[in-house]
N, C-alpha and C positions, 0 to 999 in steps of 0.2 A: 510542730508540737509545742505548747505552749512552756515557758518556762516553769510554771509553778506541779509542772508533774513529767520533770525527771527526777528520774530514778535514779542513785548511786549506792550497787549493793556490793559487796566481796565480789573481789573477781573471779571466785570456783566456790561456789555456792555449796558443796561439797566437802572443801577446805571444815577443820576443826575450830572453835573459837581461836581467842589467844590465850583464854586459860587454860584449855585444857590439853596446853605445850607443856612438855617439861621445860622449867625454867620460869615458866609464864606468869604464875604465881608463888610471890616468895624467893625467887631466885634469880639473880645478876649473871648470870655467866653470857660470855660475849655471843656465843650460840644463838642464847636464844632472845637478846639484843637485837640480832638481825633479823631474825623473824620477826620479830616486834617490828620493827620500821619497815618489812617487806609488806606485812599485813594492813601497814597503817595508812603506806600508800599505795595500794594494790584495788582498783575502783572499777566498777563495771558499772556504764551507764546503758540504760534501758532508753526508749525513744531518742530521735534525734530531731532536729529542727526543721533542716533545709538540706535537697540533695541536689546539685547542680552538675550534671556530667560526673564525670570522674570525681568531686567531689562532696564532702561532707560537712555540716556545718551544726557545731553542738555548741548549744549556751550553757552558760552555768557551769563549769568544769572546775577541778582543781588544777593547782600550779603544772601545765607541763612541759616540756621543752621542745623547742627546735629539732625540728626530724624524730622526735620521737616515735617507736615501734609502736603500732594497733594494731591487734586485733576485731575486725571487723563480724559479728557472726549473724545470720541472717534469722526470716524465722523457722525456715528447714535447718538449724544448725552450720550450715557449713560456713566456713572461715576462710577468710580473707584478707590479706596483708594491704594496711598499708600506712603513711608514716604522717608527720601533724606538720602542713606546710605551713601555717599560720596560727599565732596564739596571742592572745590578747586579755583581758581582765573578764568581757563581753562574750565572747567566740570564741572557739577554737576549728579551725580549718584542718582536715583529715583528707587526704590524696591517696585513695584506693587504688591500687593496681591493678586487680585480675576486674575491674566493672564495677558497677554499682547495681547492676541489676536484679531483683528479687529483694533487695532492702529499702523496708517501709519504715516508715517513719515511727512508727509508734513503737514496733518493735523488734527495729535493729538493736541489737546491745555492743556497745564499745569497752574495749578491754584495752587500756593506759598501758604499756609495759615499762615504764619507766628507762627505757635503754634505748638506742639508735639500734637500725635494723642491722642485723650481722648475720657473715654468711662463712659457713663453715666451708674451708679451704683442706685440698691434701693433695700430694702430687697424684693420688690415685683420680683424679679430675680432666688430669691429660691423656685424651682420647675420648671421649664422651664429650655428649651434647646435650646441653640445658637452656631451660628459656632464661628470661631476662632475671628472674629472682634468683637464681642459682638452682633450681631442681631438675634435677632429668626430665629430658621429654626425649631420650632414647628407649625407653622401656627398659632401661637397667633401674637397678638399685640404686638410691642414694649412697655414695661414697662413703665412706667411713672417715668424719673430719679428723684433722689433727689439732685443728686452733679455728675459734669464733670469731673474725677478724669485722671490725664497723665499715659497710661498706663504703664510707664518706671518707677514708683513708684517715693518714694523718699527715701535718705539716710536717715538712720537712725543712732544716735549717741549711740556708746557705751557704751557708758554710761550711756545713758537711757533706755538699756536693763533690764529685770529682771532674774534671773537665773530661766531656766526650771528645775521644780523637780514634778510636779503634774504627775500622771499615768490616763493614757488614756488607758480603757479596750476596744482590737480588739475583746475579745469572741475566741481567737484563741490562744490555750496553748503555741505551740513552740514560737509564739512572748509575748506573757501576761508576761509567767511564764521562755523564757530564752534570751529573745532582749527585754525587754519590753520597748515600745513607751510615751516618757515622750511631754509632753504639750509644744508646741514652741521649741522641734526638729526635726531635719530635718534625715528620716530615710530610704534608698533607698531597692529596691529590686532589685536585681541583679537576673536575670530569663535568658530566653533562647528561641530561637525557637520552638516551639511545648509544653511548658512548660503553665501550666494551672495559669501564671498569672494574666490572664484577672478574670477568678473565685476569685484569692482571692483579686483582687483589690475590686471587688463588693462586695465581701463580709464583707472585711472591711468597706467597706462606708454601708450597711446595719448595722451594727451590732456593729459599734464605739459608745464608750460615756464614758462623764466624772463623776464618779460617787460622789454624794455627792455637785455637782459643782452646783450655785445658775444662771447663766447662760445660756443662750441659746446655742445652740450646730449646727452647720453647715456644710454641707460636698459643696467642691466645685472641681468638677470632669474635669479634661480637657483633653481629648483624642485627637491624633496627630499621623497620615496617619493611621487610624484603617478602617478597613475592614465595608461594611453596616451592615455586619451579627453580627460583633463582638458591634456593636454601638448601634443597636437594642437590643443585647441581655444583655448589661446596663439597657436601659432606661425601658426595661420590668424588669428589675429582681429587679431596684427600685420603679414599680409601686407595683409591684405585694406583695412584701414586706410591703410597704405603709409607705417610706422613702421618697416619692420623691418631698414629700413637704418643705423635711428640705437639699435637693441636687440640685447645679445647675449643669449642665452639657454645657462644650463647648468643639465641635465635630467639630474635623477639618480631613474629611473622606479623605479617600485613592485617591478617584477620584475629590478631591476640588485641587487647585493648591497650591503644594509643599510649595510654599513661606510664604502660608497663616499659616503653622506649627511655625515659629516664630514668631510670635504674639501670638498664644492662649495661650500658659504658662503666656504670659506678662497680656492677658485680664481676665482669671482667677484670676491671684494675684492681680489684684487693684480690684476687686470685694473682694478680701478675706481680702484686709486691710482696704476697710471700712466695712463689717462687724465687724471685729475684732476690730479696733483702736476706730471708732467710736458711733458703736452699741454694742460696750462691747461681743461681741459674742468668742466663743470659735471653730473654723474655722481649719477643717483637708481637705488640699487642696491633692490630688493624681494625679499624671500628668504620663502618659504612651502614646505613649511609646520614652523616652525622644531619645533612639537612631533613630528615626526618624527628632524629633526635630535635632538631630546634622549630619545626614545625607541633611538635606535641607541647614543647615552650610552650610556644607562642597559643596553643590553646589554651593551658590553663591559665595562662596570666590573663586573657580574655575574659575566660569564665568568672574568676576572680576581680574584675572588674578597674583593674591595673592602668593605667595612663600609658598607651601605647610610645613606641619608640620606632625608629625608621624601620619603616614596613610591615610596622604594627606589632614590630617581637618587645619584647621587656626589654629596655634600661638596660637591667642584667644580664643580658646576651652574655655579654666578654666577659663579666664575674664568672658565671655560668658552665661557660668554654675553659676560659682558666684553668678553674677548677679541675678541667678533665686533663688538659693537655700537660698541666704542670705534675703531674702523676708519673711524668716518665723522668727520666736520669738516673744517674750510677748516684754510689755513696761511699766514700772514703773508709768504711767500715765494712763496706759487702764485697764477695767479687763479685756479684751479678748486675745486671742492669735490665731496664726497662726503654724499649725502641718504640715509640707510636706512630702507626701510617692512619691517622685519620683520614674517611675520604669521604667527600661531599660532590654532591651533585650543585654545579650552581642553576639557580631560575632562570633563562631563557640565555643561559650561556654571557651570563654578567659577573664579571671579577669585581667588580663595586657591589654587588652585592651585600647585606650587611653578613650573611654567614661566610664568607669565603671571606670577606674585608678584613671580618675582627680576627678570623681563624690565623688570617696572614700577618698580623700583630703580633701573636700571640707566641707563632712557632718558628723554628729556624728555617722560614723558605717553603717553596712549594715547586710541585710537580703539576704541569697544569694541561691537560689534553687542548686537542685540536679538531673542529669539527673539519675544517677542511682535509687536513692530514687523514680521518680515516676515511671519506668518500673516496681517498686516494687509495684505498685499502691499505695504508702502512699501519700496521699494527707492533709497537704502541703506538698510539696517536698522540706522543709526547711533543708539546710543541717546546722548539728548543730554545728561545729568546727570555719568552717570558718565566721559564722555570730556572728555577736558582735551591744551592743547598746554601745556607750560610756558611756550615761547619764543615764543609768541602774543604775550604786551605786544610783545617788543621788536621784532615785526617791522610793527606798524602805529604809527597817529601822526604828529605832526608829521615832516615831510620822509620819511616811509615810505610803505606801503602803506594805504590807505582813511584819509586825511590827513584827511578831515573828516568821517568815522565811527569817530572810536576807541572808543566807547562802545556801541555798537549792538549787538556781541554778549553783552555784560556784561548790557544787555537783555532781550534774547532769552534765556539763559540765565535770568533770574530771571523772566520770565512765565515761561517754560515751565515752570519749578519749580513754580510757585504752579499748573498746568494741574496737575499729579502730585497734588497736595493733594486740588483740588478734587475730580477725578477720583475719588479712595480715598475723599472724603464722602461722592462721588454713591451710591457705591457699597454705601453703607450706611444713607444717611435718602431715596434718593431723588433725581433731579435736579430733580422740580416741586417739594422742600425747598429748593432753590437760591435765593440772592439773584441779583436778575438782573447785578448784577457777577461772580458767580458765573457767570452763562451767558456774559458777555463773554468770560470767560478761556477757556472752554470753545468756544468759538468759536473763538478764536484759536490754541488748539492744535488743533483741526481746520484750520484753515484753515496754519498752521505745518508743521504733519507734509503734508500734501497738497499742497503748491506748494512748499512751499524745500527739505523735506529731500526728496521724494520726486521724481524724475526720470528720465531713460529714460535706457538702459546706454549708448546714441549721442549725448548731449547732453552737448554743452562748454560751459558756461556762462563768461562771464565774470566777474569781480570786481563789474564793475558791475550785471552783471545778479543775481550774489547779493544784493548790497547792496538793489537796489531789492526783490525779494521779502522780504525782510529789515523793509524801511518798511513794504510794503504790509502785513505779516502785524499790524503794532504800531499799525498807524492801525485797526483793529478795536476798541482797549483806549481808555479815556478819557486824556487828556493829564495829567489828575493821577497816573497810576496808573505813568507812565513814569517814575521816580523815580534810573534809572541817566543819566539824558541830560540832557545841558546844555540851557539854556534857548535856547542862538541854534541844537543842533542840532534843537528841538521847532521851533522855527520856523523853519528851512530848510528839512527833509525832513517834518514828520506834518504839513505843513497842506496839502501836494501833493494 
């Protein structure tokens, strides 16, 4: 549509002048001040320009800001959110969420709201399930908010962080007892196509909790382009568990529109920071599967016609990602905290990757599946070399978690290294070439992979019960060969 015939009229055509406000003529009161500047800048434009995908493109606008809330309305009336990715003196660029489809150009009308989009938060949200904007797609009612919280959050200052050291028990040995997940870190899982990480997301969010913690405990689930089948088989597997009163879930399915994928990470974490900040809650957010999220990127930065970056995603990837993951941590003023298990599928099982690469930048460590591990049917398919927590030290040890096993995974980690060795020898002179030290280790990573990492998708294990399969797998090795473990923990726990 040409620029010399848009339209900018009142945004509720309905609305009264400004004179005929009280106040509006002849009268100063602060009241009706603010109507006055709500009206002044309150703009509805008629036609638009250019519609590109998911995007909107309007010349001529007035001043308006980054992420700015629109309302979109079509010419049947109905409206559709969505927020102003680009603005300029020329253009303004407008990022539709629920589609662009059925708005023409001559007579889309755009309605400014002058605010970033915000989503009404309440703990009445735990238990139900919403798409990626925050609205029911349970067939209940919209909650009854408590607070309109911007869903782009707000900074937080470093210094009013508190340092994560508390242990937060998955029930799942290879993470408890050798990544173990510490309270307001941020911990990714690096999976794979056909890789059963949809099972252990759920399974986590069943079977998490802070032990000892005075606390309420919250799981907040946001799933992004997943399949009907895979979204169902969430929301049953936390009724059926009888979790699903303390999980919110928002579901932004395979066949909802692409764009709508960035947003839901964003409307999940302002739901988990006023649990957290506010309600003192203790809030493990899990978002899958984030290469979705950065595959919806990487389109509009396309569409928008952006100077690609390795693999053709934005530049802005890691700003991008940031953004999401720096969302979690405690705060010296709250009891509660915020835990994030982002998980990402990598492209043809590549850790160079750029979304697994910047993701591993970014956060303390990862958890990273194995495709050979689960042909082996070991489930989790945790591969144990390449996964790391960083904040591992600081959550065990004196006066913390496994107080007189601080050593014992530093263990297990380097036998099972030495099992990888062996293994790749056997592999090429033979295993009757083996020294029978040699068959020890080999033993022991059979016996390792089959009892601690590998466990059924319904078994909650405790801390203690990892630790002792943990011993039992190390009393297979001779006592010299334990080289990571103090001498009074060889003799407390390997002579059992």
């Amino acid at each position: 549509m040409v620029d010399d015939k848009m339209i900018a009229v009142d945004s509720n055509e309905e609305n009264p002048t400004l004179a005929s406000f009280p106040g509006a003529a002849g009268h100063t009161s602060s009241v009706s001040l603010s109507l006055a500047e709500k009206l002044k800048s309150a703009k509805e434009y008629i036609g638009i320009n250019k519609v590109d995908g998911p995007l909107l493109f309007v010349n001529k606008t007035h001043n308006v800001g980054y992420r700015e809330l629109v309302e979109c309305v079509d010419p049947s009336g109905l409206t559709r959110l969505g927020i102003v990715l680009d603005t300029s003196a020329d253009v303004v660029v407008v990022q539709v969420f629920q589609g662009t489809a059925s708005l023409t150009l001559p007579d889309t009308r755009l309605r400014f709201k002058g605010e970033p989009h915000k989503l009404g938060v309440s703990e009445k949200m735990l238990g139900r399930v919403f798409n990626g904007l925050g609205h029911p797609r349970d067939g209940g009612p919209a909650p009854r908010s408590e607070h309109y919280l911007n869903v782009n959050g707000k900074a937080i200052n470093p210094m009013a962080r508190a340092y994560p050291r508390d242990f937060i028990q998955t029930g799942i040995s290879v993470i408890d007892g050798m990544n173990t997940l510490i309270r307001g870190q941020k911990l990714p899982i690096f999976s794979g196509n056909g890789l059963p990480h949809n099972e252990l997301a759920a399974q986590i969010t069943r079977q998490s909790k802070i032990r000892g913690a005075e606390s309420e405990f919250a799981v907040i689930f946001a799933a992004m382009g997943v399949k009907h089948d895979v979204a169902n088989y969430f929301i049953r597997s936390f009724e059926e568990s009888g979790v699903s009163h303390q999980v919110a879930l928002f579901l932004s399915l395979a066949d909802d529109p692409s764009i709508e994928r960035l947003i839901t990470p964003r409307s999940a974490l302002t739901l988990a920071e006023y649990l957290a900040f506010e309600k003192n809650m203790h809030v493990l957010v899990i978002m899958t599967d984030m290469s979705n999220y950065c595959e919806s990127l990487r389109e509009v930065s396309t569409i928008r016609g952006e100077i690609p970056s390795r693999k053709g995603y934005p530049g802005y990837l890691y700003s991008d990602l940031a953004e999401l993951y720096e969302r979690s941590g405690m705060l010296k003023s709250s009891g509660g905290s915020i835990t994030q298990i982002p998980i990402l599928t990598m492209p043809n099982d590549d850790i160079s990757h750029p979304i697994p690469d910047l993701t591993g930048y970014i956060t303390e460590g990862q958890i990273v599946f194995e495709r050979e591990m689960h042909a082996r049917d070991i489930y989790p398919p945790v591969a144990g070399l390449p996964s790391l927590s960083r904040l591992m030290k600081d959550g065990i040890g004196k006066n913390m978690t496994r107080e007189d096993h601080p050593h014992l995974a530093s263990q297990l980690f380097a036998a099972y290294s030495y099992v990888k060795d062996v293994r790749n020898l056997a592999s090429v002179i033979g295993e009757e070439e083996l020294t029978p030290l040699d068959n020890q280790y080999l033993e022991f990573g059979k016996v390792f992979e089959e009892k601690f990492i590998t466990q059924r998708r319904d078994e909650d294990r405790t801390i203690e019960q990892t630790l002792s399969l943990g011993w039992e797998a190390l009393r297979i090795l001779p006592a010299e060969e334990l080289t990571r473990l103090t001498e009074e923990e060889i003799d407390t726990y390997y002579a059992i």
